[in-house]
N, C-alpha and C positions, 0 to 999 in steps of 0.2 A: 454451405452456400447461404444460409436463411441467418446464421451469424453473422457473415461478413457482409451481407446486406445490411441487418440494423446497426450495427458497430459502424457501418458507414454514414447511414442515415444520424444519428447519433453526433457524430462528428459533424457531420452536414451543419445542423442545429448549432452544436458549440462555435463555428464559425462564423455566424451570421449574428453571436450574441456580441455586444458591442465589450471593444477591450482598448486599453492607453494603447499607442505606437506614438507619443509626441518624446523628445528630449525630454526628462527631466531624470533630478536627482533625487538619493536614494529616499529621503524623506517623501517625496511628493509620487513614486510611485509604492511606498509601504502605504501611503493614505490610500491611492487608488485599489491596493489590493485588497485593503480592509473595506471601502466600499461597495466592492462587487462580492466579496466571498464574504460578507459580513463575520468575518472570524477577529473575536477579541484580543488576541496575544499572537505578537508577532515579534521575534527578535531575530536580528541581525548583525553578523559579524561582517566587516572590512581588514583585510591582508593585503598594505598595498605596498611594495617596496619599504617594509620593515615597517611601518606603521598600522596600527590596529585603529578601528576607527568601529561602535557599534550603536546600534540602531535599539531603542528598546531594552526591556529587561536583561542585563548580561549576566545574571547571578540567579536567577532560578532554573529550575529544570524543565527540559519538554523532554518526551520519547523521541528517538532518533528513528526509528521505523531501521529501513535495511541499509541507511547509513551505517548501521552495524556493521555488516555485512564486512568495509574495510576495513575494522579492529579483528574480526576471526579471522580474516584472510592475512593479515599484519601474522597473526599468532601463529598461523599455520606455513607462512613463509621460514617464520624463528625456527621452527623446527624442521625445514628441508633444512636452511643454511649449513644447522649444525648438524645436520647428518641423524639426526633421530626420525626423520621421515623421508621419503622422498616421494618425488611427483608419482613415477610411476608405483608406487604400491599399491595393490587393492583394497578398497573395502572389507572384501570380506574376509583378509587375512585380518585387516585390521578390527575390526569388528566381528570375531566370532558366530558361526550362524547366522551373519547377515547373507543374504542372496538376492539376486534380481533376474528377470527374465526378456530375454528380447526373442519375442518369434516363441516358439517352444523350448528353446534353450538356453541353459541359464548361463549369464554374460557377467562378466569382468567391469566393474566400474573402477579408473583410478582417482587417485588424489586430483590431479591435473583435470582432471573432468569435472569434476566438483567444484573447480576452485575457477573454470572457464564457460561454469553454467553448461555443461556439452556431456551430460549421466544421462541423458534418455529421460528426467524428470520433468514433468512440467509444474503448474502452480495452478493447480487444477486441483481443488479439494476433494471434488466428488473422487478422485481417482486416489487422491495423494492425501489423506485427512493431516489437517496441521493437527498439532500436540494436546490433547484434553488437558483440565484445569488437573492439576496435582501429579502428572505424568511427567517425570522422569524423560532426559535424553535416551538413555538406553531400554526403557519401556515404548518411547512413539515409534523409536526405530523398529524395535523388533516387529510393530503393528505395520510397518511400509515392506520389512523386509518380505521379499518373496512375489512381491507385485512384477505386473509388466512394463516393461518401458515404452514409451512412445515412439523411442529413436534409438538407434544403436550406437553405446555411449561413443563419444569421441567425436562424433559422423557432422550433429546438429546441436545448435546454438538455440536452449530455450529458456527462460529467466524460471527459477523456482526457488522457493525459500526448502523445500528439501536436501538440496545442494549440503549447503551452508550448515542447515541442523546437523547433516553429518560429520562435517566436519568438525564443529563443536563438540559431536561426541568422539573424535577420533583423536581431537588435544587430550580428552580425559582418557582414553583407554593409553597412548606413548605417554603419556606423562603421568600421569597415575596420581593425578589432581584434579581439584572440582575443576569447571568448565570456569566459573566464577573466580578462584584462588587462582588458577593460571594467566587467567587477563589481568587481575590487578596486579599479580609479580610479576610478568613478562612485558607487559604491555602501561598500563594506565599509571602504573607507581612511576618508571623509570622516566616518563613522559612528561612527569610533572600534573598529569590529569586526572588530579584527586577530585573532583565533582564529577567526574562520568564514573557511572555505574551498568554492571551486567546484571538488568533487571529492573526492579524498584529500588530505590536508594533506601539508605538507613531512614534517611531522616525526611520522608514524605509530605512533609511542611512546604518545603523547600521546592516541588513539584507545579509546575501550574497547569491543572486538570483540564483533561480533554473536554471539546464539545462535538456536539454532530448539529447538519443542517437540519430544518424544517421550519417549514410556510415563510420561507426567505428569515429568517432567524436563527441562534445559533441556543442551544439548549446543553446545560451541563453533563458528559457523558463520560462514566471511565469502565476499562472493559480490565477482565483478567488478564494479569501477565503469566502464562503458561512458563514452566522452567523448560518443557521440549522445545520451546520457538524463540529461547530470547538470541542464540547467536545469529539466527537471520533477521532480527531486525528487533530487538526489545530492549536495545542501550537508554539511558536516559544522559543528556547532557546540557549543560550552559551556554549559550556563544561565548561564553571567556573562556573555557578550556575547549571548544571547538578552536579557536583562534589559534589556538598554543600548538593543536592538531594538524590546521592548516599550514600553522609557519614550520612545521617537523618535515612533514611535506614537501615544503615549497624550497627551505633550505637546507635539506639532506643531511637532517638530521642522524639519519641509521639506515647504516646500509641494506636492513632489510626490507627499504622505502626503496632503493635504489631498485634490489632485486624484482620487487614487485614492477615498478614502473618500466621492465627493459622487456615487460613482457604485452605491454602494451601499445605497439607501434604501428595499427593502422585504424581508420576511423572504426568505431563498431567492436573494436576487441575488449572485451572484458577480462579480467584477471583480479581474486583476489577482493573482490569487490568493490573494482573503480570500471569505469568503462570508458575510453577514449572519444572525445568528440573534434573537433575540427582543430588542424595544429596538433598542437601538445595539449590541449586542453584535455584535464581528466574530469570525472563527476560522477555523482552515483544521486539519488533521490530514496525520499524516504516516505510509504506511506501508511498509517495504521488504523483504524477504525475511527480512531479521532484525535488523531496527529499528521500532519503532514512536512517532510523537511526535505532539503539539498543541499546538497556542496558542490561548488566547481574550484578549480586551479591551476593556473598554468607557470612552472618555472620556469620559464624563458621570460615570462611579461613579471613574475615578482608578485601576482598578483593570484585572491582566494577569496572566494566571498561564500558564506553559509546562511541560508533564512531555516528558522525554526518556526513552526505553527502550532497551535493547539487546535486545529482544524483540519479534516480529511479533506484539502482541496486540491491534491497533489498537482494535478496539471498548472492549476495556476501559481501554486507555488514554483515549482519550476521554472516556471517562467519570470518570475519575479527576484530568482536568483539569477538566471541565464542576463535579465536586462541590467541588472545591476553590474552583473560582470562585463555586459557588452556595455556601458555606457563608463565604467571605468579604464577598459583596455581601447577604446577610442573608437569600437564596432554601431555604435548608436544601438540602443533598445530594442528589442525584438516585440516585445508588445506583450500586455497579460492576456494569457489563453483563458479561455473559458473549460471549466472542470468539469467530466462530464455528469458528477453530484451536482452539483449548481446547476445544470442544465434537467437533471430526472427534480429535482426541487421543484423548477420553473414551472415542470410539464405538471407534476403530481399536485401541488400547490391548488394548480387549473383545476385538475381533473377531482381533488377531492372536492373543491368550491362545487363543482358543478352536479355533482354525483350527489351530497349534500342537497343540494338544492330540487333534484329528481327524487329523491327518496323524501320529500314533502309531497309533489304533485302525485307520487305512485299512493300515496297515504289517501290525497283528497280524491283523485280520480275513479271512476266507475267502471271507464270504457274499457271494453274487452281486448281490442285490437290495441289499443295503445298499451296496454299493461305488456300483453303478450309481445309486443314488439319492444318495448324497454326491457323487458325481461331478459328476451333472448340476446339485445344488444349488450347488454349488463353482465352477462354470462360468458359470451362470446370472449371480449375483454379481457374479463377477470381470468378467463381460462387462458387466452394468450402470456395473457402477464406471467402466471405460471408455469407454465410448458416452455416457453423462451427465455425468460428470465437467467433461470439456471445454466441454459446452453449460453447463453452470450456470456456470462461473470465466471461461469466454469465452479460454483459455486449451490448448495440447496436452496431453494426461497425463503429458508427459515432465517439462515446467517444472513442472508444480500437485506430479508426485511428488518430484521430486529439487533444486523450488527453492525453493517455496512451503510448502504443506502438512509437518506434525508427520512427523518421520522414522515414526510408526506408522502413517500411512495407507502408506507403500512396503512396510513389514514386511506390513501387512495384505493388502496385495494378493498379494503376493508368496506366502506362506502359501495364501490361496483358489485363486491358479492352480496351487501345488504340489499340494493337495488335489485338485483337478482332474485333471490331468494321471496323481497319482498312484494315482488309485481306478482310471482305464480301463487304465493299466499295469497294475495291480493285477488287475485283472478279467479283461484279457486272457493274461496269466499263468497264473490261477485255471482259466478253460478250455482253456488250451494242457494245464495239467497235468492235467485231468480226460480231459481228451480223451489221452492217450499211457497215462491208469490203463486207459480201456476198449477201446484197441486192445492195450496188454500184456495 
């Protein structure tokens, strides 16, 4: 209950932050998005009835985040098609000594779970840990294998990047190829999409480096690429060969695009990692510590648009792909959302200014009751932020401060526990000295 209160409250906030809804084109809403999410590198592709049209750098690289997700699921169709997997098979035939548990008893996850977001996993770290630096697909798994599941596979529809990792491990166990060697022969070579890479690219030049927010600024940020996490979301790509992606897409290029898309026929259905939105419209979004991206496309309209960012502002990217496509398909603009990073910037930004500026008067002040009552406020605070934090992002307060979240939520924190700390020092001082004035 005390989650879906602030996760409300939250949202509450991001609504009321002011966002474009006028007409315009794509140029003048890419400025608006750079204005509000201050993120420096923004590229854009246009698919619009056989013509490419791009917005920004079309030849460097950004992280594709869980755009990924529909290149694994692409690979993982090639092999139902041809009969070397099928939906129904298990994990844990497929993967040796893998096991999972629903209730007290140990349950059956299949392919078609995995690939429909519907394993009992969530995206819940504290539950589910993503893949430590140097870890192996088939080392994170064995660290998942044997956990409980939330839901009884098949039952319920929950987004996790666990999904995905397994089946990335389950192309290399049927095919008895790296994770990596399998996407580029199956997938990226035949496509013609030699700038996308599973991972870091050769040539890391050519990459344009993440940032993360703080104090309304954007600051140079890049995190480990993990080998257990890159088929849920650690692609890197260009809008030039996203373009080539879109048009494979849009014009039925392989039939294992066809296969894919017949399985997503009502709004809300995910498969393979695209998810259905209104129409025939498909789309997937992509977010990573300090990249944020989407793709939408509908073949009926001829029409595909991709933004790539070097910025975790996922909401508003999204939104910034969604208007461009509603402003090409003849829907009018949906409007740029406010991200809810941009929104904890806005509040922490405040809150370290002011916390800053308290931990001067706790410095100069005397008075007993005011220490003691900034103290305890200070405390209170700090200690919320910790104990809720985690439950709302599903996530430790270590990753949310130091990998995730606007460098001002750490400054903030940091500030309310120095105020703390520093009022009862302060205080205790205040009566040590009062007390040695009345025994001198």
């Amino acid at each position: 209950m005390v989650k879906k209160f602030i996760l409300a409250a939250v949202m509450l906030v991001s609504s009321v932050v002011p966002f474009s809804k006028k007409s315009a084109g794509v140029d003048d809403l890419v400025s608006e998005f750079r204005s509000q999410t201050k993120c420096g590198s923004v590229s854009v592709v246009v698919y619009d009835k056989g013509e490419f049209s791009y917005y920004g750098d079309a030849e460097s690289l950004y992280q594709i985040g869980s755009m990924t997700k529909a290149f694994t699921g692409l690979a993982v169709q090639k092999l139902i098609s041809s009969g070397k997997l099928s939906k129904e098979d298990k994990v844990s035939d497929l993967i040796p000594g893998f096991t999972a548990y629903f209730g007290s008893s140990e349950t059956d996850i299949t392919v078609e779970n995995l690939l429909m977001q519907r394993s009992g996993y969530t995206n819940n770290e504290n539950d589910y840990p993503a893949a430590k630096e140097g870890e192996t697909l088939a080392e994170w798994a064995s660290e998942i294998s044997g956990k409980q599941l939330k839901s009884k596979p098949g039952t319920e529809y929950e987004y996790s990047n666990v999904n995905y990792n397994l089946l990335g491990l389950i192309t290399e166990k049927v095919t008895g190829m790296s994770y990596r060697e399998y996407m580029e022969k199956e997938i990226l070579i035949p496509l013609g999409l030699s700038a996308v890479s599973a991972g870091k690219p050769a040539d890391e030049n050519s990459v344009i480096g993440g940032t993360r927010l703080g104090f309304r600024n954007v600051f140079g940020y890049e995190t480990p690429v993990r080998e257990g996490s890159i088929p849920a979301g650690y692609f890197y790509s260009n809008t030039a060969d996203i373009g080539r992606w879109l048009k494979a897409w849009i014009e039925n290029k392989d039939p294992d695009m066809d296969a894919v898309l017949e399985n997503l026929n009502e709004k809300g259905d995910y498969y393979a990692g695209w998810e259905r939105a209104e129409g025939d419209v498909i789309g997937h979004s992509g977010g990573t510590p300090n990249y944020s991206s989407r793709i939408v496309f509908s073949r009926s309209k001829g029409t595909g648009v991709c933004v790539l960012t070097n910025l975790n502002v996922a909401s508003t990217t999204d939104s910034l792909c969604n208007s461009i496509f509603a402003e090409l398909t003849g829907s009018g603009n949906t409007g740029l959302a406010c991200d809810v990073w941009t929104v904890f910037d806005i509040i922490f930004t405040s809150v370290s200014a002011v916390f800053a500026a308290l931990l001067l008067v706790i410095i100069i002040i005397r008075k007993k009751g005011l220490l003691a009552f900034l103290g305890s406020l200070s405390a209170i605070l700090t200690a919320l932020v910790l104990i809720l934090f985690p439950v709302i992002f599903g996530a430790d307060i270590r990753s949310i401060a130091f990998t995730w979240a606007p460098w001002s939520f750490l400054s903030g924190i940091i500030l309310m526990a120095a105020c703390a700390a520093g009022s009862f020092l302060k205080l205790i001082t205040v009566k040590v000295n009062e007390g040695r004035t009345k025994t001198g």
